[in-house]
C-alpha positions as CSV (number, residue, x, y, z in Angstrom):
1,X,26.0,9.3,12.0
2,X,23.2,8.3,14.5
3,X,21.6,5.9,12.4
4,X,19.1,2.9,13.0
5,X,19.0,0.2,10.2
6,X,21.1,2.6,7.6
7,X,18.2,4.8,6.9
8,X,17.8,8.0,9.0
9,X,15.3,8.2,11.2
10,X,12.5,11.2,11.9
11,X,12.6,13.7,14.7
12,X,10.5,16.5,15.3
13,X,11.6,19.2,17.3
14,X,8.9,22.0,18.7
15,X,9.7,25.2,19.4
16,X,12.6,25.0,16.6
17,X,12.4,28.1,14.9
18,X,15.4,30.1,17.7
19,X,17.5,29.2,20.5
20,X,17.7,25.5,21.9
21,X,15.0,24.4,19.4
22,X,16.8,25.9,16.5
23,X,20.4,24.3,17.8
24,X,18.5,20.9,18.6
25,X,17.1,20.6,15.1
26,X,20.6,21.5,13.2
27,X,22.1,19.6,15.5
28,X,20.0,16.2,14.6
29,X,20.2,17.4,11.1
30,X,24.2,17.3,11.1
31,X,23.7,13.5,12.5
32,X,22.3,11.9,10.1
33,X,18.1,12.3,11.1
34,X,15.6,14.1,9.0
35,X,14.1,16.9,11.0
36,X,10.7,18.4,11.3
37,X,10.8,22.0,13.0
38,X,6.8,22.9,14.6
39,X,6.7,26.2,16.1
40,X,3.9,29.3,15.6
41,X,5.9,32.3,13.7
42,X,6.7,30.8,10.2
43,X,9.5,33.2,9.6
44,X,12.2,31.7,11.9
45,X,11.4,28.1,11.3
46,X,12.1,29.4,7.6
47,X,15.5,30.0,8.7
48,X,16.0,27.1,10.6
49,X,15.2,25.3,8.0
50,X,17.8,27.3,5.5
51,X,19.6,25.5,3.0
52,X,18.7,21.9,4.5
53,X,17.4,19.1,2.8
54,X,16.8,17.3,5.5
55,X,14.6,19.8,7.7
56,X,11.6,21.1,7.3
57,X,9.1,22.6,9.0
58,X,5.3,22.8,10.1
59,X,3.4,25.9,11.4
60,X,1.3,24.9,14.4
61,X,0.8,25.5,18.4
62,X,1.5,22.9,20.5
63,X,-1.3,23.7,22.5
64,X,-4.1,22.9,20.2
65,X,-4.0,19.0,20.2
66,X,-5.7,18.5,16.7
67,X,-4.1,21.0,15.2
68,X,-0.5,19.7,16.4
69,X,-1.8,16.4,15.1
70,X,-2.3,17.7,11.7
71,X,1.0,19.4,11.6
72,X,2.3,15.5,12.4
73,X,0.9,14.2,9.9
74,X,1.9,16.3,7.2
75,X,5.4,15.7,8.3
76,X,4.9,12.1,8.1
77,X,4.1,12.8,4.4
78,X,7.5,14.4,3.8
79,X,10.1,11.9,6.3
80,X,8.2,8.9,7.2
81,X,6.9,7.9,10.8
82,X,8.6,9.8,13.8
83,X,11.1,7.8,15.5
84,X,12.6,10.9,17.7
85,X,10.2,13.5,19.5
86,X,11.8,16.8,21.4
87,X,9.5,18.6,23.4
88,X,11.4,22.1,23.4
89,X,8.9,24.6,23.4
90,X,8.1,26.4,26.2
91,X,7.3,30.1,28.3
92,X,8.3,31.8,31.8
93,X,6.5,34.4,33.2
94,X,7.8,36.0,36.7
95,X,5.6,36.9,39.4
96,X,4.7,36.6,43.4
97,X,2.2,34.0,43.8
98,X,-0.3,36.9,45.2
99,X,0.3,38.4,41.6
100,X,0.3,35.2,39.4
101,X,-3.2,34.8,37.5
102,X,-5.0,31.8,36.8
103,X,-4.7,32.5,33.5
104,X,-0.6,32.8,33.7
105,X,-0.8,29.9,35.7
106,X,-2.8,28.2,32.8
107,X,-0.9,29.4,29.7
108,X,2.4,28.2,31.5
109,X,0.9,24.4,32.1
110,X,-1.0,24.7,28.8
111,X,2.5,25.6,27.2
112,X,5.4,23.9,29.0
113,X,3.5,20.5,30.4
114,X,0.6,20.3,28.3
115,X,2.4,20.8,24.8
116,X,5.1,18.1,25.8
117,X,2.1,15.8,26.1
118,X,0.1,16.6,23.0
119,X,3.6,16.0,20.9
120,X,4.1,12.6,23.1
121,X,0.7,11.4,22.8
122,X,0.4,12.4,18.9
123,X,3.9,10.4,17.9
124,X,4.5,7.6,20.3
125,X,2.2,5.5,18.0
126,X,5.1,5.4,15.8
127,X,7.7,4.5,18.0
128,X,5.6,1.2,19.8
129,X,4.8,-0.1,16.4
130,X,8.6,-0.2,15.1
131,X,9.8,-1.3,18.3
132,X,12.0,2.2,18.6
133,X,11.5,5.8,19.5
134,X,12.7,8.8,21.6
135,X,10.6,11.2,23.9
136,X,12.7,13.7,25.1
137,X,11.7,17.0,26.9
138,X,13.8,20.1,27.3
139,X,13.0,20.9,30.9
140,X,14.7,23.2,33.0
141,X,16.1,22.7,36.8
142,X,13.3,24.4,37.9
143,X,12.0,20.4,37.2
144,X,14.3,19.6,40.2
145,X,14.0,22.6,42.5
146,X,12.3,25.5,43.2
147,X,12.7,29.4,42.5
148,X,11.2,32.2,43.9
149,X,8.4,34.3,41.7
150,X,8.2,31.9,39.0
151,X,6.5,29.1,40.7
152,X,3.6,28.7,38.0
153,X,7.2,27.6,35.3
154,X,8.2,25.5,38.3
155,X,5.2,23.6,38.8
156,X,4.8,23.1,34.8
157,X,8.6,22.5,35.1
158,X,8.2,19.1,38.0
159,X,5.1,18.4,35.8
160,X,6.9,17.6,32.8
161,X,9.6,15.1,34.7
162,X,6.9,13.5,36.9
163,X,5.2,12.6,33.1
164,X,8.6,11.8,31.7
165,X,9.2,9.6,34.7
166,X,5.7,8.1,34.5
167,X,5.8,7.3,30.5
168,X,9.5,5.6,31.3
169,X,7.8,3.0,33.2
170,X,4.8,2.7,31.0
171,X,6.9,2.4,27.7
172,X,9.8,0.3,29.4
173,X,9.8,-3.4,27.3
174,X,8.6,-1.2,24.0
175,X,12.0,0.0,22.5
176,X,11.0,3.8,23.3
177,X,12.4,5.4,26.3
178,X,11.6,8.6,27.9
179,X,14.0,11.1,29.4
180,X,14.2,15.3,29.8
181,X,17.3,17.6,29.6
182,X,17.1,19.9,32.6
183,X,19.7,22.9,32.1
184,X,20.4,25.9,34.2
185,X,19.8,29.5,32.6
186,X,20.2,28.8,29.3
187,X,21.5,32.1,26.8
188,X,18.3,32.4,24.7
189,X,15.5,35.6,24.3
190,X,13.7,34.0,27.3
191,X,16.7,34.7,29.2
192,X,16.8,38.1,27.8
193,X,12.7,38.5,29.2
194,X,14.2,37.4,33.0
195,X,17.3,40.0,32.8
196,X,14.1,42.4,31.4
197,X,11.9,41.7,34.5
198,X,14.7,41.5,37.2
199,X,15.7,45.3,35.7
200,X,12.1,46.6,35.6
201,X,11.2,45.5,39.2
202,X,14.5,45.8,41.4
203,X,16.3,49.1,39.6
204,X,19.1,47.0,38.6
205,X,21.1,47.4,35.4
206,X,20.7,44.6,33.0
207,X,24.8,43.1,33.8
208,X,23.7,43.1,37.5
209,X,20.6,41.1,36.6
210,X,22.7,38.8,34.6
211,X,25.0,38.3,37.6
212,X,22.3,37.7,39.8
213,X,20.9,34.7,37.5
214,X,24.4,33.5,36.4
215,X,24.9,32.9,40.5
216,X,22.8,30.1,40.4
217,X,25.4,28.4,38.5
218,X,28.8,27.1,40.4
219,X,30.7,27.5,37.2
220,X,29.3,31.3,37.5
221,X,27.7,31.4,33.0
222,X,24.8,30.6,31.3
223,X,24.3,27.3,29.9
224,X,25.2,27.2,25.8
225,X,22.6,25.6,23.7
226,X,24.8,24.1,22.2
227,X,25.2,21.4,25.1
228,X,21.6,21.5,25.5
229,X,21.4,20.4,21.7
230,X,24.4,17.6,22.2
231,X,22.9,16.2,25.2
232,X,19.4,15.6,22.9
233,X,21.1,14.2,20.4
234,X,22.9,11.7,22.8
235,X,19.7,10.9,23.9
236,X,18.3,10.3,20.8
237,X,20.8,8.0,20.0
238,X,20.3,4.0,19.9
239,X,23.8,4.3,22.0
240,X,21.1,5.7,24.7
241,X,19.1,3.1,25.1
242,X,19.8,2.3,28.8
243,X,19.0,5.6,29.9
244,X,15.2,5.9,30.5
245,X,12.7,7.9,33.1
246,X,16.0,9.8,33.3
247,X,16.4,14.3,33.6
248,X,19.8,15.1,32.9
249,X,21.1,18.3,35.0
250,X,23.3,20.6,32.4
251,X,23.8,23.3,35.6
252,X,27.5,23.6,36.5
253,X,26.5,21.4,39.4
254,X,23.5,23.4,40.6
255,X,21.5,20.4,40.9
């Protein structure tokens, strides 16, 4: 088991309650760590958090600063100070740029860049004071490149490694190192919205729209959360403590 001084350490996951998040949580769970799954819709961090001692969960938006700081807390009542903290939430809307609001543009940012930052900011306390800690974002490759009519995820995308890049610096001689996971097009419901929207505006039928995505990829498939939940927990790891201001391409060699 990932361990650091025999006693499990804490991690928090957001957006744990389906797909990567879900995965990433179980994942650290099976390792040894006690897990905290934050997400908005009680119900499926319920079933995350099915049958496990050593998960539990919080209800709360990782927009809303405070209130994400109050979920922290109360998980720091049930496992202790966070050692390990996975950004993971997130949301995609497709549009032209002539089409994309300021308020799409703003949700997206407040979501997928200004979330990671309001977990990061609310738990690296920890980490600096025990001289060891994790910040780890689940970014995309659209933190690495660009794609046409989703360039409000993009820009939140190159957002969140430009911070994880920064914060690697900042926290370098601390013990606490910063990195993201960038996969392709990952097989989760906000996959299943992109196959919607690519059906809805071209006429094509949903396997055609899968193609279309899945052509990114060299290897020609989606990326399993599964890797996506291995390659955190690697991270997480004190085996992992070289790698820092680090985003990890899972993309069949698309990036």
């Amino acid at each position: 088991m990932n361990l650091k001084n025999g006693t499990a350490t804490h991690a928090v996951v957001t957006g744990g309650g389906s797909g990567a998040g879900a995965d990433i949580a179980l994942e650290l769970a099976r390792a040894g760590y006690s897990v905290t799954v934050i997400g908005r819709t009680k119900e499926t961090l319920i079933a995350t958090c099915a049958g496990r001692k050593n998960v539990a969960f919080q209800v709360a938006d990782v927009t809303d600063a405070l209130g994400l700081g109050k979920a922290i807390d109360a998980a720091r009542e049930t496992f202790g100070p966070v050692s390990i903290a996975v950004a993971n939430a997130g949301v995609s809307q497709s549009a032209r740029l002539e089409d994309t609001s300021l308020s799409m543009l703003q949700k997206t940012m407040d979501v997928n860049f200004h979330g990671t930052f309001n977990l990061w900011q609310a738990t690296v306390g920890d980490m600096k004071r025990d001289g060891f800690g994790r910040l780890i974002a689940v970014c995309s490759t659209a933190g690495l490149k660009g794609y046409g009519y989703v360039s409000a995820y993009v820009a939140s995308k190159h957002a969140v490694v430009g911070l994880t890049r920064a914060l690697s610096i900042e926290l370098a001689t601390s013990g606490v190192t910063v990195n993201a996971v960038c996969p392709g097009f990952m097989d989760t419901p906000m996959l299943q919205a992109s196959i919607d929207n690519i059906v809805s505006s071209t006429g094509r039928t949903p396997e055609q729209a899968a193609q279309a995505l899945r052509s990114f990829n060299p290897q020609r498939r989606f990326i399993k959360t599964a890797a996506v939940a291995r390659a955190v927990c690697w991270l997480a790891s004190p085996e992992a403590s070289d790698m820092n201001g680090h985003a990890l391409a899972l993309s069949g060699g698309e990036v």
